[in-house]
C-alpha positions as CSV (number, residue, x, y, z in Angstrom):
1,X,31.2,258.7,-16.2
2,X,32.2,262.1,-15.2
3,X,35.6,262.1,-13.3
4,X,34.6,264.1,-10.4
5,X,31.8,261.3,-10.2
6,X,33.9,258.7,-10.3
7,X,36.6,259.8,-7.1
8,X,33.2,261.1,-4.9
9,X,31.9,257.3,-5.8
10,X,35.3,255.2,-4.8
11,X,35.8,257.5,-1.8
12,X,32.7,258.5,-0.4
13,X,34.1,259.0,3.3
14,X,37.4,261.7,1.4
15,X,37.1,265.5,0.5
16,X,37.0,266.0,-2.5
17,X,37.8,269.6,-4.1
18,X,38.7,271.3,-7.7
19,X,40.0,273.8,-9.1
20,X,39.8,275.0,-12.5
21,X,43.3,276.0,-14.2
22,X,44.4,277.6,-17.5
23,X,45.5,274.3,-18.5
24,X,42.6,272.1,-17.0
25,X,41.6,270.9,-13.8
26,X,43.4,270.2,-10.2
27,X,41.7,268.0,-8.1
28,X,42.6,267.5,-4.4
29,X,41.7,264.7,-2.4
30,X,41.9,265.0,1.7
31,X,42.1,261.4,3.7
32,X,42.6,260.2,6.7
33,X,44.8,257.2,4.3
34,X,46.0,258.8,1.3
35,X,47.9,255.6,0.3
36,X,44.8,253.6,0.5
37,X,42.9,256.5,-1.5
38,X,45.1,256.3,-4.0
39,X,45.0,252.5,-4.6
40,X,41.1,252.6,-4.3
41,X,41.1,255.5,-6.6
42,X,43.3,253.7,-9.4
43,X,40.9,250.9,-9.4
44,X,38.4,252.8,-9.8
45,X,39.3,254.7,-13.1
46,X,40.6,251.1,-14.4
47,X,37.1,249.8,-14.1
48,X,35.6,253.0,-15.6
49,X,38.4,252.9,-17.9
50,X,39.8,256.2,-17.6
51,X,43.6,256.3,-18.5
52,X,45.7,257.7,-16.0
53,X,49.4,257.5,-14.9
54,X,51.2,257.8,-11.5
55,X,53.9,260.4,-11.9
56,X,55.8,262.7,-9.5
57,X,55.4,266.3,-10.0
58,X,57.6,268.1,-7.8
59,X,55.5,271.3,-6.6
60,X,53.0,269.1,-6.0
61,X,54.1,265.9,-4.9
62,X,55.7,266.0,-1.9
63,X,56.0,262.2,-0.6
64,X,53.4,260.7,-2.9
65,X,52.5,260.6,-6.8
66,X,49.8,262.0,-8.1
67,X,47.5,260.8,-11.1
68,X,47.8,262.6,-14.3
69,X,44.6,261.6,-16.1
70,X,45.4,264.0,-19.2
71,X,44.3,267.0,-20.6
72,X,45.4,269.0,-18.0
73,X,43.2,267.0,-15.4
74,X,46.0,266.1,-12.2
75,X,44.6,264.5,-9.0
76,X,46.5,265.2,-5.9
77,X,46.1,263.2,-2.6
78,X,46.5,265.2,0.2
79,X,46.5,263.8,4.6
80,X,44.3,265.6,7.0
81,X,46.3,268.7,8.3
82,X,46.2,267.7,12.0
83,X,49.6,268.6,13.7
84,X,51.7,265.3,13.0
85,X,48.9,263.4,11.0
86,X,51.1,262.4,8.1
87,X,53.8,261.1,10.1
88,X,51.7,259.2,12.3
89,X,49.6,258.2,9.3
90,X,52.9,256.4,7.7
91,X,53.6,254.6,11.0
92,X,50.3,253.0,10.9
93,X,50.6,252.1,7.3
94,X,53.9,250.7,8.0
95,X,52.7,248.5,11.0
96,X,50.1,247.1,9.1
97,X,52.6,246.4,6.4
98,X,55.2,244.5,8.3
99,X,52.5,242.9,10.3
100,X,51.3,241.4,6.3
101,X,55.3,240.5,5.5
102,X,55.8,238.7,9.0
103,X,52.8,236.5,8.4
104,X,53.9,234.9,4.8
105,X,52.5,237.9,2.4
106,X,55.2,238.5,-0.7
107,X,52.6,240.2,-3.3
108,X,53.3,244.0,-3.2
109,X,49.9,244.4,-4.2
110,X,49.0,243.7,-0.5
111,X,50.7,246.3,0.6
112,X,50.4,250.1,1.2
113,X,54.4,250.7,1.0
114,X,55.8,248.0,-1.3
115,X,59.3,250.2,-1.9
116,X,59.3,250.3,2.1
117,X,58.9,246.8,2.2
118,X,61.1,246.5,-0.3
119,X,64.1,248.4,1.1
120,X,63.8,246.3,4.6
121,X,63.7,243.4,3.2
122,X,67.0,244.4,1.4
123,X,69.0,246.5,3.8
124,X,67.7,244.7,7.4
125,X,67.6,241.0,5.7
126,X,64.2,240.9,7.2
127,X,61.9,237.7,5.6
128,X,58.5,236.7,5.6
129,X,57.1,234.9,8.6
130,X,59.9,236.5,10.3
131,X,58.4,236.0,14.3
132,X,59.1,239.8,14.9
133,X,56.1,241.7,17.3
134,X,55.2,245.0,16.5
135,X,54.7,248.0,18.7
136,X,54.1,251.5,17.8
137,X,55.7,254.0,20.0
138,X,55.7,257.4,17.7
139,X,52.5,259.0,20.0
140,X,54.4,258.7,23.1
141,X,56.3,261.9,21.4
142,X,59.4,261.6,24.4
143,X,61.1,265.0,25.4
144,X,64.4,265.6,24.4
145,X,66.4,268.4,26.6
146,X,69.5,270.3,25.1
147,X,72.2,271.0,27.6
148,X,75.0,273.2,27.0
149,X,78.4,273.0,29.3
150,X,80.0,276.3,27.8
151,X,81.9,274.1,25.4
152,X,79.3,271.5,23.5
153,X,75.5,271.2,23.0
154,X,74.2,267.7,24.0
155,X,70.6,266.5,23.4
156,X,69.5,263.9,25.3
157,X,67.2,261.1,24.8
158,X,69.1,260.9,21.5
159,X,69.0,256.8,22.2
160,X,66.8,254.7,19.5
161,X,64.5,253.3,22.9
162,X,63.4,257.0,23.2
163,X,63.2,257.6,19.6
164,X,61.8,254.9,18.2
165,X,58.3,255.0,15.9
166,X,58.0,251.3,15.8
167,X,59.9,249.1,17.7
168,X,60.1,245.5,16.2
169,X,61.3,242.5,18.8
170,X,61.2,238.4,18.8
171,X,62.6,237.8,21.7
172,X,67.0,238.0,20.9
173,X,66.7,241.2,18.8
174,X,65.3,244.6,19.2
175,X,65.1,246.9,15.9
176,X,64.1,250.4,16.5
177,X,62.9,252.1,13.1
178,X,63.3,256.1,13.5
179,X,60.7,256.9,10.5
180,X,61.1,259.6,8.9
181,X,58.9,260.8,5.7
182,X,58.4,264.0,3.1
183,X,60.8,266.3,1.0
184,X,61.9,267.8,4.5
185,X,61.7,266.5,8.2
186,X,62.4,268.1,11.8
187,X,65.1,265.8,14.0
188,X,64.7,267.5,17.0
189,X,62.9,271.0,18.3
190,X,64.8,271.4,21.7
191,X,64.2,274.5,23.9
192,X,67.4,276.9,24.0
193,X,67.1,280.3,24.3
194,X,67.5,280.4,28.2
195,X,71.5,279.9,26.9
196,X,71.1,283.0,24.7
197,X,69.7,285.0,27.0
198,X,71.7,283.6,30.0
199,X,75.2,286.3,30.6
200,X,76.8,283.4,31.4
201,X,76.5,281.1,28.4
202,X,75.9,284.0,26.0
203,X,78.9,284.7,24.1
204,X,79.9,280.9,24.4
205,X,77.0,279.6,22.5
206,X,76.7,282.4,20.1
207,X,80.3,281.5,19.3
208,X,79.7,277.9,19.8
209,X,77.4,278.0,16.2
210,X,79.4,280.7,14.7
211,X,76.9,283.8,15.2
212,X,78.0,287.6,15.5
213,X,76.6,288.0,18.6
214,X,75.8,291.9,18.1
215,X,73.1,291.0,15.0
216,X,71.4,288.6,17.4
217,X,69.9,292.0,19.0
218,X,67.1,291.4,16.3
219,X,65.8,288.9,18.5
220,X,65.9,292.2,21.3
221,X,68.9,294.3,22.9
222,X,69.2,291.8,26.0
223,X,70.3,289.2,23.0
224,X,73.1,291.1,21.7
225,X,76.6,290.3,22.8
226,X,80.0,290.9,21.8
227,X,81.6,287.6,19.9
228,X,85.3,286.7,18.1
229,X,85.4,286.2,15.2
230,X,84.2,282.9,14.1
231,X,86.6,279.8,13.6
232,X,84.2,278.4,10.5
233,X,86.4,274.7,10.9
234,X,85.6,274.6,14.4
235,X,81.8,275.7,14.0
236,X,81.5,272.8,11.1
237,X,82.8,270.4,13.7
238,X,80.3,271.9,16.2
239,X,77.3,270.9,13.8
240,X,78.5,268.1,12.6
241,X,78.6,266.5,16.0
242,X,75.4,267.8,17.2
243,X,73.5,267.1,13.9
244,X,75.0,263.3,14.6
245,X,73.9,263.8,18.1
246,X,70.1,265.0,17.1
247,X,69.6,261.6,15.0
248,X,70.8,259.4,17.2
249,X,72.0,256.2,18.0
250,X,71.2,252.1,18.2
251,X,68.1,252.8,15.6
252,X,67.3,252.4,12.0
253,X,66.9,255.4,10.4
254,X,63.9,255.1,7.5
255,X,63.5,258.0,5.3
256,X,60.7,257.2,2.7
257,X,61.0,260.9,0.7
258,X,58.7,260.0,-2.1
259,X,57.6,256.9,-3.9
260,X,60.4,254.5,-4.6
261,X,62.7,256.7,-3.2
262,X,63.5,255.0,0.3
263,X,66.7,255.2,2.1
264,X,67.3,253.3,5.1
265,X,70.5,253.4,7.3
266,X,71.8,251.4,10.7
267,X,73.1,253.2,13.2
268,X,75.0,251.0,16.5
269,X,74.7,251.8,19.6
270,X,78.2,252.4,20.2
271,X,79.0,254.3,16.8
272,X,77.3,257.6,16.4
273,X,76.3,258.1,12.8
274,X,79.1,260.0,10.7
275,X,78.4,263.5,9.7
276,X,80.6,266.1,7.7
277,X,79.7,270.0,7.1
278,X,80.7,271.8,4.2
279,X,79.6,275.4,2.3
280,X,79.8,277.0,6.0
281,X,80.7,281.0,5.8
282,X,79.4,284.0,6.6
283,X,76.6,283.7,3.6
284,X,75.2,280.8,5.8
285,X,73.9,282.8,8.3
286,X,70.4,284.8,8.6
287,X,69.5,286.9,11.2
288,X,66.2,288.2,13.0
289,X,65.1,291.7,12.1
290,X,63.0,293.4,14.5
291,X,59.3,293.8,12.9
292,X,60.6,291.8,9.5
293,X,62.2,288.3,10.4
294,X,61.3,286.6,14.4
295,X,64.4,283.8,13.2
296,X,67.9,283.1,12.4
297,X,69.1,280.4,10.4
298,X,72.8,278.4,9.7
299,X,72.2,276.9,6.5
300,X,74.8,273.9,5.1
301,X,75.2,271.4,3.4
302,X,75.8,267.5,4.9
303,X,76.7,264.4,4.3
304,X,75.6,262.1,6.3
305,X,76.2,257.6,6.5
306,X,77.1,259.1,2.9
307,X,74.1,260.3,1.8
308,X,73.6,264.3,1.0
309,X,71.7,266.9,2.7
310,X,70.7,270.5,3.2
311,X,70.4,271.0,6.7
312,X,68.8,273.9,8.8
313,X,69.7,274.8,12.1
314,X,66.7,277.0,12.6
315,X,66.5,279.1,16.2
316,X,63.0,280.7,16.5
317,X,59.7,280.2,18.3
318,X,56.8,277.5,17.1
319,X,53.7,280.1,17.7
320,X,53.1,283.6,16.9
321,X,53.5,284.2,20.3
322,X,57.2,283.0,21.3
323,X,59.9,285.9,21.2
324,X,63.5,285.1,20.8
325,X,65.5,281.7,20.0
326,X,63.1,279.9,21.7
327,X,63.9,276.7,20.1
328,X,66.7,275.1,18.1
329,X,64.6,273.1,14.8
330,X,67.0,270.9,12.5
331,X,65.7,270.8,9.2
332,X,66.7,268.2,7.0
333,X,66.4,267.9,3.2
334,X,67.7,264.3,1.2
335,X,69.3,265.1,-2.1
């Protein structure tokens, strides 16, 4: 049977779309569940008998394998590009998941994440027919305000009750899971420019993150200011403790980055998580240009509960519309 055949057959309700290459033929499939495409998909080719193998391709990847059936032929499974779909997508899986493991089901076949599974049944000592309840709290998509004093940046709701995506409970013990999935993920997008922009609270926050106030006059002249120059061991402390403050505390951070490559990490509710800067200097920094570049940028590298990062303290707008550093985005990246 032709291959295009087969997919449109096992997934009647996906889009299905290809691409011809020098080297063969892309295939990308669009679902609502890619996991669930994917595994309907495999058996699928296994009854038909096509060979194929699950593999990670990095520029095309991203969180989930794709199937190389040979000959040039790759298969890539793609979610639905509505504005938070895939993170909401992997909360649902998840609850369905853990709702299987808490009522007696061990065969990873069963499941849609069996590394997940895997990894909280390891690191949270978590067993089947656990008597934990479920509840999904990821859509309620809490605000989260940054306040600056002139000395620190605090964001609040930084407590795992308000950032929670699935909130498991029996009754003694509450278990927040912060989930997190992808190459790269936001941890907070907190409104801020009204501190840049503020006479005030100007110079303090510019030097609070280390910027040269005068080159923040890309963003417009009524952003430029007149800073010291930067005390880079300071400024590392500065983002270490906010980037500790963005992620939070009393949760379980989950961090599925790819298949089989899951990374989960406690955080009490009386110890923030421990974070360290390093590779901050001058060559960190990017700054707007009027008519070229609407953002700046601090990028560093992290380590943080001992795993590394690359972290990106992005201040810029979210539409074509927003002028200035409208809001502070940290953008994290697992190593």
């Amino acid at each position: 049977m032709n291959v295009l055949a087969t997919i449109k057959k096992a997934l009647p309700k996906d889009e299905v779309s290809h691409t011809k290459t020098r080297t063969g033929l892309d295939i990308r499939v669009v679902s609502t569940n890619r996991v669930e495409a994917k595994k309907n998909l495999e058996t699928a080719l296994k009854k038909q008998k096509i060979p194929f193998k699950s593999v990670f391709k990095r520029s095309k990847s991203s969180s989930m394998d794709i199937l190389d059936l040979g000959g040039g032929v790759e298969i890539v499974f793609k979610p639905l590009t509505r504005r938070g779909m895939k993170g909401l997508e992997f909360e649902d899986e998840l609850a369905e998941d853990l709702k299987k493991y808490f009522n007696g089901v061990e065969d990873d076949k069963a499941f849609l994440h069996p590394d997940v599974i895997k990894a909280i049944k390891k690191e949270l000592k978590l067993t089947p027919r656990s008597p934990y309840e479920i509840d999904s709290k990821g859509r309620m998509n809490q605000k989260r305000k940054l306040i600056f004093d002139g000395r620190k940046v605090v964001i609040t709701n930084s407590t795992g009750a308000t950032l929670t995506d699935l909130t498991l409970t029996n009754g003694r013990k509450t278990i927040y899971l912060s989930l997190k999935t992808s190459k790269t993920y936001y941890v907070t997008s907190s409104s801020i420019y009204q501190h840049f922009l503020d006479k005030s609270t100007q110079v303090k926050v510019n030097e609070f993150f280390g910027f040269d106030g005068a080159k923040m006059s890309g963003f417009g002249k009524e952003y430029a200011c007149v800073t010291a120059e930067p005390n880079f061991s300071k400024v590392k402390n500065n983002l270490a403790e906010l980037l500790s403050n963005a992620i939070g505390t009393g949760l379980v951070l989950l961090h599925k980055k790819r298949t089989n490559d899951v990374m989960i990490a406690e955080v009490p509710p009386s110890s923030p998580v421990k974070v360290s800067i390093t590779g901050l200097s001058e060559d960190s920094y990017t700054y707007p240009i009027l008519g070229k570049r609407k953002g700046s940028n601090i990028k560093v590298k992290a380590t943080v509960d001992g795993h590394s990062y690359i972290v990106n303290f992005q201040f810029r707008g979210t539409t074509a519309a927003d002028t200035g550093p409208r809001y502070l985005r940290i953008l994290m990246e697992r190593l």
